[in-house]
N, C-alpha and C positions, 0 to 999 in steps of 0.2 A: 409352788407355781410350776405348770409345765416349762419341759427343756424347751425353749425358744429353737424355732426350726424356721429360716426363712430359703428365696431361694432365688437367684436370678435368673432367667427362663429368655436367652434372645435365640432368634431364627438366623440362623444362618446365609444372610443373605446379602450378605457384604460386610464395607470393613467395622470395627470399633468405631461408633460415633461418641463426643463429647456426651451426647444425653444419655446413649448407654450404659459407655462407663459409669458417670454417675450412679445411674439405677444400681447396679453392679456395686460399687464403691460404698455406697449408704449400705446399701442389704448386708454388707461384708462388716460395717463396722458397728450395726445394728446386732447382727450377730454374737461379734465377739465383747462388745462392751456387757452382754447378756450370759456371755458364759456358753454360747449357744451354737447350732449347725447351719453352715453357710453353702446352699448346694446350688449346684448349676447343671439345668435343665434345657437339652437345645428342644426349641420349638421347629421342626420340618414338615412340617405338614403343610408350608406353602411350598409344592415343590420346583413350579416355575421357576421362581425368585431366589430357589437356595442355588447359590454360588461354590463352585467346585474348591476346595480349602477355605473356605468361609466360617468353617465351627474351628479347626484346629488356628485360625490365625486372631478369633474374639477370644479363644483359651491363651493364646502368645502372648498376645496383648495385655490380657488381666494378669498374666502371670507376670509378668513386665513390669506393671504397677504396683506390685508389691504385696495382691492379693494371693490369698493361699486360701481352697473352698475343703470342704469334706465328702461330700459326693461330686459324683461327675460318670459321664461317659467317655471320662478318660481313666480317670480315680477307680470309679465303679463306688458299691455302696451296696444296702441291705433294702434300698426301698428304687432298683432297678428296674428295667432299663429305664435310661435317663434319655433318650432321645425317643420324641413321639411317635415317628414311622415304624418302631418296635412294641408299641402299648396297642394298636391296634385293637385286638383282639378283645381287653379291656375296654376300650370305648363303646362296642360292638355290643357285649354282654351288658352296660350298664344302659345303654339307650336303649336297647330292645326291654331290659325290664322296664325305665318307663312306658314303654308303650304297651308293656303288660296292666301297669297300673294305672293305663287311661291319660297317662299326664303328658302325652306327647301323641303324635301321629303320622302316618305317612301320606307323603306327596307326590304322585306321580308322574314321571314324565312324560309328558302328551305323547302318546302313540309308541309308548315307550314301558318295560317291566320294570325300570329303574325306577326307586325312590327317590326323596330325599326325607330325612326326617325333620318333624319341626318338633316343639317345645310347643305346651300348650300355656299360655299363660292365661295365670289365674285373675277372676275377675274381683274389680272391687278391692283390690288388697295395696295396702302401704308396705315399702320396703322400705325402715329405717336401719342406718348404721352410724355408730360413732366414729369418725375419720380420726388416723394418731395427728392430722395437720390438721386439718377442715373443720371438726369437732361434727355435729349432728348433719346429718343431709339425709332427706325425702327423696324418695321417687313413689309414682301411684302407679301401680299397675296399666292401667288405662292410658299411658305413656309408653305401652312396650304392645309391640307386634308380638305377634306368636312368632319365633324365630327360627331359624335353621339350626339343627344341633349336628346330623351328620349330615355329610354333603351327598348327590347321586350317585357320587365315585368312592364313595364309601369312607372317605375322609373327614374328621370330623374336624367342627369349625373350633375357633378359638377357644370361645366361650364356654364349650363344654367339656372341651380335651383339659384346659385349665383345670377344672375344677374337679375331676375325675384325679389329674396327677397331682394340686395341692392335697386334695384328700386322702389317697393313701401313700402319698409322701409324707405327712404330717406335717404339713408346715402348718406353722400357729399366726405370722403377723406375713403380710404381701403389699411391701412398700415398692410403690411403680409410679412411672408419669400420670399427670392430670389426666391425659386424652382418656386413660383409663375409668373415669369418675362412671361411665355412662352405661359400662360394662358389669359394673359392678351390682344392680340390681336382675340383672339375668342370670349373674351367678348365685346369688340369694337363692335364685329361683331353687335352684339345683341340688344343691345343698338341704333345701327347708322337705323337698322334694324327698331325699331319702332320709331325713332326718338325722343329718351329720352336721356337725359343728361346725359355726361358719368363723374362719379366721380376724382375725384384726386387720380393716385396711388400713393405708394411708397412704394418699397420693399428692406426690410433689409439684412444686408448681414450676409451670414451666423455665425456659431460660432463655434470655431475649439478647441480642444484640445493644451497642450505645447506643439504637434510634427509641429503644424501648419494642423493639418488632423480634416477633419469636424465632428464635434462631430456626433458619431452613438452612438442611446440607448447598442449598444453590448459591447461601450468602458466600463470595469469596474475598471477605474483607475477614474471615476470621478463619485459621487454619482449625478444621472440627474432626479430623481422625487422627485416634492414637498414635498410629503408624507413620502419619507424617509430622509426628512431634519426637517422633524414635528418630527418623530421619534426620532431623534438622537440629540434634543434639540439644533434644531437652533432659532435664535431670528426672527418673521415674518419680523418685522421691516430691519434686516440688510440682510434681502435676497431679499426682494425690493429693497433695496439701493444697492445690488451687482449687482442685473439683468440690473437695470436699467444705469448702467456702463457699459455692456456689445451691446457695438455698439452706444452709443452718450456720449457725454461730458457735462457740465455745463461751462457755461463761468467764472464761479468763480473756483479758485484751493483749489477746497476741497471734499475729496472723502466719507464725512462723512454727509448723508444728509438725514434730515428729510422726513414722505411721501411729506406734506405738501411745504417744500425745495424745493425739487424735481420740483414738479408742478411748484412752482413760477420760477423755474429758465429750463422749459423743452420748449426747441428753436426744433423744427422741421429740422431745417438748418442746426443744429450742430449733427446730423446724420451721422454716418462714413461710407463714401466708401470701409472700408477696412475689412475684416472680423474680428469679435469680440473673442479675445483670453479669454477662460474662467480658472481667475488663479486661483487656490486651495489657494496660499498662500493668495492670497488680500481676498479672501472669508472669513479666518480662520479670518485674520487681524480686517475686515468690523467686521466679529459676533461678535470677538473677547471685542472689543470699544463698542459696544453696552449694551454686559454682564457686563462690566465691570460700566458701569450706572446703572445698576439694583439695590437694594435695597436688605440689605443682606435677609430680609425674601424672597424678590422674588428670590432669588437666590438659596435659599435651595428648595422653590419649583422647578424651575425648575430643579436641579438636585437627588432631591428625590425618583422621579418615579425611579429613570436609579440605584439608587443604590439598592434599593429596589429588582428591577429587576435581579440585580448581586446576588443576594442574601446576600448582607448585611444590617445587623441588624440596622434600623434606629427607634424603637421605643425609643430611650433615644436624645428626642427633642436635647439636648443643647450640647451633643456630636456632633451629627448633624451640629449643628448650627455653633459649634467650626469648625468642619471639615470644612464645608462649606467660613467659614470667614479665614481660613490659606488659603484653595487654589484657593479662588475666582480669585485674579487678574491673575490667570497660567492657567483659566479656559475657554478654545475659544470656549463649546460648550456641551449644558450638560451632554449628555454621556462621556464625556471626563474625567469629576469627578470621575467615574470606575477607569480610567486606571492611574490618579494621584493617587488615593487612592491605589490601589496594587504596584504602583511604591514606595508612601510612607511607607506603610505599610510591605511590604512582599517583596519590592526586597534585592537583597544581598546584606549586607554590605561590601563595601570596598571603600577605599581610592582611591582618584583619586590623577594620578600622581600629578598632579600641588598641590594638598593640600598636598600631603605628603611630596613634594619638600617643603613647607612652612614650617612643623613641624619640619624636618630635619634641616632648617637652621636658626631658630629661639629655644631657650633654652624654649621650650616650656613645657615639662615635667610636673613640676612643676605645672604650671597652671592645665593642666589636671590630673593631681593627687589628686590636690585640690578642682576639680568638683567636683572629683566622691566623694570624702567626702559628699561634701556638701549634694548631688544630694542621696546620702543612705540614709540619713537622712531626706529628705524632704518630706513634704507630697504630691509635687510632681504637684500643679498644677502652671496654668502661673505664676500668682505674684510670689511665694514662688521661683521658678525656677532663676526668673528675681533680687532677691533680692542678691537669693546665687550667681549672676555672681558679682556682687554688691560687698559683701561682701569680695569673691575673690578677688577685683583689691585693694581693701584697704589693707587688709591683706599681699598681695606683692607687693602691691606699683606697677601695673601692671595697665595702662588705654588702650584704642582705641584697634586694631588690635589685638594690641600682649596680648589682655585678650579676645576680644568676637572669632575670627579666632580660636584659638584651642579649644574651646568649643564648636564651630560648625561643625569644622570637626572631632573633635574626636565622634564627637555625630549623625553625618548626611555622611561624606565621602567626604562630598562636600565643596566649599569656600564661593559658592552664595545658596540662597536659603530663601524660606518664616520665616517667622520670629520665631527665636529660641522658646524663654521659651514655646507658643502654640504647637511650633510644636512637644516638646518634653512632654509637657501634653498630647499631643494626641497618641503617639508615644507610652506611657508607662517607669515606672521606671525598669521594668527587662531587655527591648528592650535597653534601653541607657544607661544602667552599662553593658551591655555585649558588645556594642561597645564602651565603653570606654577601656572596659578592653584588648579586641583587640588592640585597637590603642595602649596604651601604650606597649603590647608584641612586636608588631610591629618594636618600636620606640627602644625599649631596644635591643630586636636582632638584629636590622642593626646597631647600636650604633659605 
């Protein structure tokens, strides 16, 4: 079988989108499950549209995600240059010989010595191909204009620069979005044209939002560039494992998969017909299991930067650290560390109904009376904290429930929540006699 050669080809034209990564990510893992060459090709030949650091920041990105390619126009390679405003010359030479061989023509600009060239398509003729997703698909000739192949400015268009660079790059399979389906019998055209072998397509289907509506960059109910999930402390690792659920399956049931997983178990075949729904929840879930593997010093790195950011005072390392180690496992993502900390810190204290329904039907009083003794007197950090609930259940003969429950809600508002004595080290002893002292007015007025 030939060496599998595929390649991801985006235009420099802004940032890493979720559907390009994608495209990007499958080619990459279609590659190396094959044993085979993953190359990246920048497309600039729109040159309005290309963006000043726009190629080096879609290489940052990939490289970010944990892809590693073999050619590039950074890499370099044996079937160069990799960026199209340098092939030029090659495009020029291969359109001019169709127009040697009749199969194409020139277009004048009115009143003008400028060309443009078109593509003559031929009459009467089917272009069948078998899709690696789609299986067989039609097109009739008689559904294709004669088309434009190099522009009047001597730039050539998509369609042809494509086919010019998969063919003496060698790529064998060009897995890309649907929108591409339509494209793909004018590149037949081209191909059969000089009579060079036409690659294996397959085009993915698209990826929609929870209305079932195709994801547009204008939806802003879903965060869709790389770079603002770099930002907002997602893990590289669990945003490959998310894309890469987005349109194929694994034949193993398990949605939790290493890059290296990934590759061992990515089947081509197990590509879905059906367009890929992109969920915020499975996202949050995927980064979530990842973070939660992290190692507590990697974990105060990554949420450092974002507090810092917030403008909270993280020069006392081991406050940090503390911080860090209560809300790790609550923690899907690391700016998210912010919005626990002012939720622990600074939201309103009150009683939620169900914990107040508790203290109300429980002779709880007592217990919480006997906190705040303890809790004046202490010097207030974890151990010392965890000693006085200690001391409490012996002193009234009070274990399980009905001793840690009113100490936590008297203390927090809530029934569930990270683990007391740190929480209330961190929290402060003014902060948690003033909500003790609350609960019990509370408890004594509805009495």
């Amino acid at each position: 079988m030939k060496r599998v050669r595929v390649r991801y080809a985006p235009s420099p034209t802004g940032l890493l989108h979720i559907g390009n990564a994608r495209t990007a990510i499958f080619n990459f893992l279609f590659a190396r499950s094959h044993g085979g060459d993953f190359i990246i090709r920048i497309e600039d030949t729109d040159v309005k549209r290309n963006v000043i650091g726009g190629e080096a920041s879609q290489l940052d990105n990939l490289k970010w995600l944990g892809l590693e390619w073999d050619e590039s126009p950074d890499k370099g390679g044996p079937f160069g240059p990799y960026r199209q405003l340098e092939r030029l010359d090659l495009y020029k030479e291969y359109a001019e010989k169709l127009l040697d061989m009749g199969m194409a023509y020139k277009e004048y600009k009115e009143g003008s010595t400028k060309y443009a060239i078109r593509f003559k398509v031929p009459e009467n003729k089917e272009y069948v191909f078998n899709d690696m997703v789609r299986g067989t698909l039609r097109f009739q000739s008689k559904e294709v204009e004669d088309w434009i192949m190099i522009k009047d400015n001597g730039i050539p268009t998509y369609n042809f620069a494509v086919v010019i660079d998969d063919h003496f790059m060698e790529i064998t399979h060009i897995l890309r979005g649907e929108e591409h389906i339509t494209n793909t019998p004018k590149q037949m055209m081209v191909y059969e044209a000089f009579g060079w072998e036409i690659p294996t397509f397959g085009h993915m289907t698209i990826i929609v939002n929870e209305k079932k509506k195709k994801l547009s960059k204008r939806d802003q109910s879903i965060v869709q560039f790389i770079s603002q999930y770099r930002e907002l402390g997602y893990l590289p690792e669990a945003i490959l494992n998310f894309i890469s659920l987005l349109g194929w399956s694994p034949a193993v049931n398990q949605e939790i998969l290493s890059k290296d997983e990934i590759i061992t178990h990515f089947d081509e075949s197990r590509l879905s017909k059906a367009p890929a729904m992109f969920d915020v929840v499975k996202l949050a879930y995927i980064n979530k299991e990842y973070v939660k593997k992290l190692s507590l010093e990697a974990f105060v790195e990554l949420c450092k930067p974002h507090l810092e950011k917030a403008g909270i005072d993280v020069s006392n390392s081991v406050w940090v650290s503390d911080l860090c180690s209560l809300l790790h496992e609550r923690t899907a993502y690391g700016a998210q560390i912010v919005e626990l900390h002012h939720e622990f810190f600074h939201g309103e204290f009150e009683l939620e109904p169900e914990a107040l329904e508790f203290l109300r039907s429980e002779n709880t009083l007592p217990v919480i009376k006997a906190f705040r003794k303890k809790l004046a007197i202490s010097s207030f950090t974890a151990e010392d904290i965890k000693e006085s609930i200690k001391d409490i259940g012996k002193h009234l003969n009070v274990k399980g429930k009905s001793l840690f429950m009113p100490c936590r809600i008297a203390t927090t508002g809530a029934m569930h929540g990270p683990d007391l004595p740190k929480s209330l080290s961190l929290l402060g002893k003014e902060v948690a006699l003033n909500r003790i002292d609350k609960t019990i007015e509370t408890l004594e007025n509805n009495a």
